[in-house]
C-alpha positions in Angstrom: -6.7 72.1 14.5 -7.3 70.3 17.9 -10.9 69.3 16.2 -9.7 68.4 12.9 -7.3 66.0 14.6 -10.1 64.2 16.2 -12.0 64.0 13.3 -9.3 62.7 11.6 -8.9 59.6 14.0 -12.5 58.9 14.3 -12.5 58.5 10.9 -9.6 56.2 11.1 -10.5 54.2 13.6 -14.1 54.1 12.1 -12.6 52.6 8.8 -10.4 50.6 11.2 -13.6 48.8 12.5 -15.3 48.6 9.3 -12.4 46.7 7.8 -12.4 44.7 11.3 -16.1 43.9 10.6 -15.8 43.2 7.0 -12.5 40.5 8.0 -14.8 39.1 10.2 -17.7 38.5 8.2 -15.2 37.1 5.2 -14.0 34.6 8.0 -17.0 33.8 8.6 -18.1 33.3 5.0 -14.8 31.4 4.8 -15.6 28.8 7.5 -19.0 28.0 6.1 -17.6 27.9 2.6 -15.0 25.3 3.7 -17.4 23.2 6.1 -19.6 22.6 3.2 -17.3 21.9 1.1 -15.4 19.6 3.8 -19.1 17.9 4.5 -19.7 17.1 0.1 -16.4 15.6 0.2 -16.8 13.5 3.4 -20.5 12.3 2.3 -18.9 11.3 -1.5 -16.2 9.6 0.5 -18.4 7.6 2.6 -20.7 7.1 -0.2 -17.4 5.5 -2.7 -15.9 3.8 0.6 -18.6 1.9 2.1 -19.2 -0.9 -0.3 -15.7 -1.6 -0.7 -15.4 -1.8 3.0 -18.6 -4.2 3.2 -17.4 -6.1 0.6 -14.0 -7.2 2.2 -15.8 -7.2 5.6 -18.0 -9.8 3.5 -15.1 -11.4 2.3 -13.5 -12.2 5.8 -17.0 -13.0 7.5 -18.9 -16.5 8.0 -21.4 -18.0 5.3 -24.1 -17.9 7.9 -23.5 -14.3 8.5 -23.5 -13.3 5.2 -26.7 -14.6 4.3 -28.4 -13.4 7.5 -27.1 -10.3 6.3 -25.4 -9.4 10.0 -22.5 -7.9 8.1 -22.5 -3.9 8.1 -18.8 -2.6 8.2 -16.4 -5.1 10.5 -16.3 -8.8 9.6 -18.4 -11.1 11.4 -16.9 -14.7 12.9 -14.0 -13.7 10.7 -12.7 -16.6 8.9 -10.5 -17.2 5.9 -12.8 -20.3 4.4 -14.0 -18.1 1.1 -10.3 -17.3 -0.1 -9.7 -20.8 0.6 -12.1 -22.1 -1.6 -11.2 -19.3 -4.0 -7.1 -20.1 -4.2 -8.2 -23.6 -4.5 -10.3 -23.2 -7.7 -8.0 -24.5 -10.8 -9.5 -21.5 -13.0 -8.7 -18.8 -10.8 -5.1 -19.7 -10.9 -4.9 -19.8 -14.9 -7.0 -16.3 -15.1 -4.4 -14.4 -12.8 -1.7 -15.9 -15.3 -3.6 -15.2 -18.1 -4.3 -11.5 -16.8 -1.1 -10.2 -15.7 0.2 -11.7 -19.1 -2.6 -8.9 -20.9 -1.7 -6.3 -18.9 1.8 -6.4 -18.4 2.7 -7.6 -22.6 -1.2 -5.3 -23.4 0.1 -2.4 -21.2 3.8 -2.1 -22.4 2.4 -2.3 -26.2 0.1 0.5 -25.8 2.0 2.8 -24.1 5.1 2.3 -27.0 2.7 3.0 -29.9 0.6 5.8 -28.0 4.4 7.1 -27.6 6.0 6.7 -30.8 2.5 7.9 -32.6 1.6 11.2 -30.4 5.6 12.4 -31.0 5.6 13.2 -34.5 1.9 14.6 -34.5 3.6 17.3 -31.6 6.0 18.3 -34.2 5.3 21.6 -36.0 7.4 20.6 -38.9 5.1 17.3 -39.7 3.9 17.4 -43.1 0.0 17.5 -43.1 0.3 16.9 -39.1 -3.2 18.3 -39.0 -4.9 16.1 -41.6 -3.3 12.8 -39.4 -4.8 14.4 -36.5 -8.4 14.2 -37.7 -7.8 11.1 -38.9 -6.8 9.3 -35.4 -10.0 11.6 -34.0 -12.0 10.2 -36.2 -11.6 7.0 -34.9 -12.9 7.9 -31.7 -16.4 9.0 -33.1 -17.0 6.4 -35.8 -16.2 2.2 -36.1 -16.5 -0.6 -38.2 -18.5 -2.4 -35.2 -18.4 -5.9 -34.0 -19.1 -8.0 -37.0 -16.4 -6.6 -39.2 -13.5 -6.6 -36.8 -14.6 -10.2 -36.0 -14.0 -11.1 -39.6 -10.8 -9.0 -40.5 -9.2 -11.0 -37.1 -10.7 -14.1 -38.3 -9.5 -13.8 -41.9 -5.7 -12.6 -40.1 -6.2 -16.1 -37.6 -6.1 -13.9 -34.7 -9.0 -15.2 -33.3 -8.6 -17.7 -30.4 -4.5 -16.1 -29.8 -3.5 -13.7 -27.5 -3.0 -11.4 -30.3 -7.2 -10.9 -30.8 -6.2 -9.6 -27.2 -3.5 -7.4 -27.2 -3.5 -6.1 -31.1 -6.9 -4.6 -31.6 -7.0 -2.0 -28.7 -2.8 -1.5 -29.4 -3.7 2.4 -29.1 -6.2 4.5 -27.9 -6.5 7.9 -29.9 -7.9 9.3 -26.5 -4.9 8.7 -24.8 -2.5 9.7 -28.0 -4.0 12.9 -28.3 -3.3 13.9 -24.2 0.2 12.9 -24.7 0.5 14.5 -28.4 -0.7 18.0 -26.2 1.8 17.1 -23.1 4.7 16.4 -25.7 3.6 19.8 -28.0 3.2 22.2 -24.4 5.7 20.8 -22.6 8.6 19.8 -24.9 9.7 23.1 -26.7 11.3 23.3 -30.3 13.8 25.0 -29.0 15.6 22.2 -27.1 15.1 20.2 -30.5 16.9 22.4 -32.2 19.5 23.1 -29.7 20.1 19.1 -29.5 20.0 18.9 -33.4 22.9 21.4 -32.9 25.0 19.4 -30.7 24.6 16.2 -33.3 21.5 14.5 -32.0 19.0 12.9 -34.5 15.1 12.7 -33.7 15.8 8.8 -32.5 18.2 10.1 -29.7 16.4 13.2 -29.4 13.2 11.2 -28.2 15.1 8.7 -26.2 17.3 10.8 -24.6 15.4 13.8 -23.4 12.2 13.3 -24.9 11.2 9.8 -22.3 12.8 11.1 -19.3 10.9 14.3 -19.3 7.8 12.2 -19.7 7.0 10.7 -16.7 4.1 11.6 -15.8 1.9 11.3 -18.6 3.4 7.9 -19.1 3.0 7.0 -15.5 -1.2 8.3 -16.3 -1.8 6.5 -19.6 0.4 3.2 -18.1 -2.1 3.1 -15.0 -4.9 3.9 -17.4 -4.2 1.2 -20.3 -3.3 -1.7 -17.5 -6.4 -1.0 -15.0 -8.4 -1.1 -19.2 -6.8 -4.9 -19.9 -7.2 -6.0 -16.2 -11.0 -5.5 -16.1 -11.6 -6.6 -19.9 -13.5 -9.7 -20.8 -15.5 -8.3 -23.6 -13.0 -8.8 -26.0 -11.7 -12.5 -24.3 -15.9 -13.3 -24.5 -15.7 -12.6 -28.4 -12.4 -13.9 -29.5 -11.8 -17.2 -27.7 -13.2 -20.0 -27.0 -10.3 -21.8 -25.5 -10.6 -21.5 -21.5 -6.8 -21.8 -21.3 -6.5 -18.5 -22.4 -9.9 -17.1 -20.7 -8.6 -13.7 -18.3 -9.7 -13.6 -14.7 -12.2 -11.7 -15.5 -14.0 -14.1 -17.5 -13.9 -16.6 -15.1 -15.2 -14.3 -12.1 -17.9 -13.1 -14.8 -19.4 -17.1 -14.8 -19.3 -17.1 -10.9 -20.8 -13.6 -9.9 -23.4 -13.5 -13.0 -24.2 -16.5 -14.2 -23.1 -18.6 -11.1 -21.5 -21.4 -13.0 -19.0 -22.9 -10.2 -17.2 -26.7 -11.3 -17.1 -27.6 -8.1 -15.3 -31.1 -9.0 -11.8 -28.5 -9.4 -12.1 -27.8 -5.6 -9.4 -29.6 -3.9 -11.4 -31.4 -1.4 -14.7 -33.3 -1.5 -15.9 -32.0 2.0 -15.1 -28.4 -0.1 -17.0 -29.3 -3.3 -20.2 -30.3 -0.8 -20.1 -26.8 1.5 -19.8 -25.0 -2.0 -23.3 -24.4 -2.3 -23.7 -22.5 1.1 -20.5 -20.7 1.3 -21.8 -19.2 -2.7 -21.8 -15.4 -0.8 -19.0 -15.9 0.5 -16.9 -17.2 -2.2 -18.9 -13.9 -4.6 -17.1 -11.4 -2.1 -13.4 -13.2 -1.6 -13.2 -13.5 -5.7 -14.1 -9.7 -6.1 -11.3 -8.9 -3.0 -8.9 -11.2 -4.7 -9.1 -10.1 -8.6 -9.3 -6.1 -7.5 -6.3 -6.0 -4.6 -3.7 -6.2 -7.2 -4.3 -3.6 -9.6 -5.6 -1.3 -6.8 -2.1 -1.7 -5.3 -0.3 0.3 -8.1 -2.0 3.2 -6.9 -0.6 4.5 -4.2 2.9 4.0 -6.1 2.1 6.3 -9.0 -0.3 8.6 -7.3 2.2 11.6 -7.0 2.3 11.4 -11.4 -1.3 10.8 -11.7 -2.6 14.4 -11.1 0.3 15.9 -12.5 0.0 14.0 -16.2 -3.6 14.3 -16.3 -3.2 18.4 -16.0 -0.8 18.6 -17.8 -1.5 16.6 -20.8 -5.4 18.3 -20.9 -4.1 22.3 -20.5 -4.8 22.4 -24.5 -6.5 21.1 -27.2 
């Protein structure tokens, strides 16, 4: 019995050190699983975060240093001369009002229609919901192209209004369908019909309890749809030809690509004369100034973000 006994707890503590060994080696595994991982994300970090860093190290450095190319990561003989020059451009002003006015009157459109369209297509009791469906997916493989939807705007004298701006792109079928999918997974029929109970049409329904368990998704296809009309000058390229309605983007388009500075609109002649040196510099504080506002939403919706885009893209 005596040597049974011993058997018995060299076995035990055998398989005591085996498991001991295999913990180990998992830990192991573990660690080297997570340093790599920890190293790709670090490198693609570095790799996303450098040039923005250089360029608003660019932005707050001297001409001369810029062109000698002396900048790397921290600003050299920091100065504030570019954004000077840029505030005091005329056209900058009128593209930050013209901007904000697409994405704040662009954004709030497209988010309503995107709403009020992906509802009833998440109803199971839509007649031929299906058929509607295919028809706004559709859309996203096939066009009429450039020319035609030049002439139907023309021939509806949108072109050269703010409507050629904020009517044509009114709703994304994308973005309807990943809120049709949130709206179908998340919103069951059974609080519809329990509401329905209680009195409560589809108009309340959807105001009421529909909206305000929404957040996130609108929060995702807000961000989405404004970050869209604040980098847009495609469309502002095509449609108008007046420069009081021009976006920012246009206007930083003719100074980074094709270079095209009226230096006459600078509010100073000894600025006008320096314009031509300071041309790096001025590149650098336009791009700093026409990205720091919508890169400030951000952070304020970055807790939805996540959430709405999982959500709404669970199923198909």
């Amino acid at each position: 019995m005596r040597s049974k006994n011993r058997l018995n707890m060299r076995e035990v503590r055998a398989l005591r050190a085996d498991r001991r060994g295999t913990a180990i080696a998992l830990a192991r595994s573990d660690r080297i699983f997570l340093a790599v991982v920890y190293g790709i994300i670090l490198l693609g970090t570095l790799i996303v975060l450098y040039p923005l860093l250089y360029v608003l190290a660019a932005s707050f450095s001297s001409p001369s240093a810029v062109t000698q190319g002396r900048v790397v990561i921290w600003p050299v003989e920091f100065t504030l001369a570019g954004y000077k020059q840029v505030l005091a451009y005329q056209r900058v002003g009128i593209g930050y009002r013209n901007t904000i006015f697409y994405t704040l009157a662009g954004t709030t459109i497209n988010v309503f229609v995107t709403l009020i369209c992906a509802y009833p297509l998440s109803r199971k009791g839509l007649p031929h919901r299906n058929f509607f469906t295919f028809l706004f997916a559709f859309t996203m493989m096939f066009g009429g192209g450039l020319m035609p939807t030049y002439l139907l705007l023309n021939r509806l004298g949108m072109v050269n209004t703010v409507w050629a701006i904020l009517i044509p792109g009114a709703l994304s079928a994308y973005q309807m369908i990943v809120v049709r999918t949130f709206f179908a997974s998340t919103i069951p029929d059974d609080l519809l019909e329990s509401a329905k109970i209680d009195g409560c049409n589809d108009y309340q329904f959807f105001w009421y309890f529909v909206l305000p368990l929404s957040t996130a998704v609108i929060a995702v296809i807000g961000l989405q749809y404004a970050v869209g009309h604040w980098n847009s000058y495609f469309s502002a390229m095509i449609y108008l030809q007046n420069p009081d309605l021009y976006p920012l983007q246009v206007f930083l388009r003719e100074i980074l690509v094709m270079s095209q500075i009226d230096t006459p609109e600078f509010m100073d002649d000894h600025a006008a004369e320096a314009i031509q040196s300071m041309k790096n510099l001025i590149k650098y504080a336009l791009i700093v100034v026409s990205t720091a506002p919508i890169l400030s939403i951000y952070p304020l919706i970055q807790k939805y973000f996540v959430k709405g885009v999982m959500i709404g893209s669970i199923k198909g």
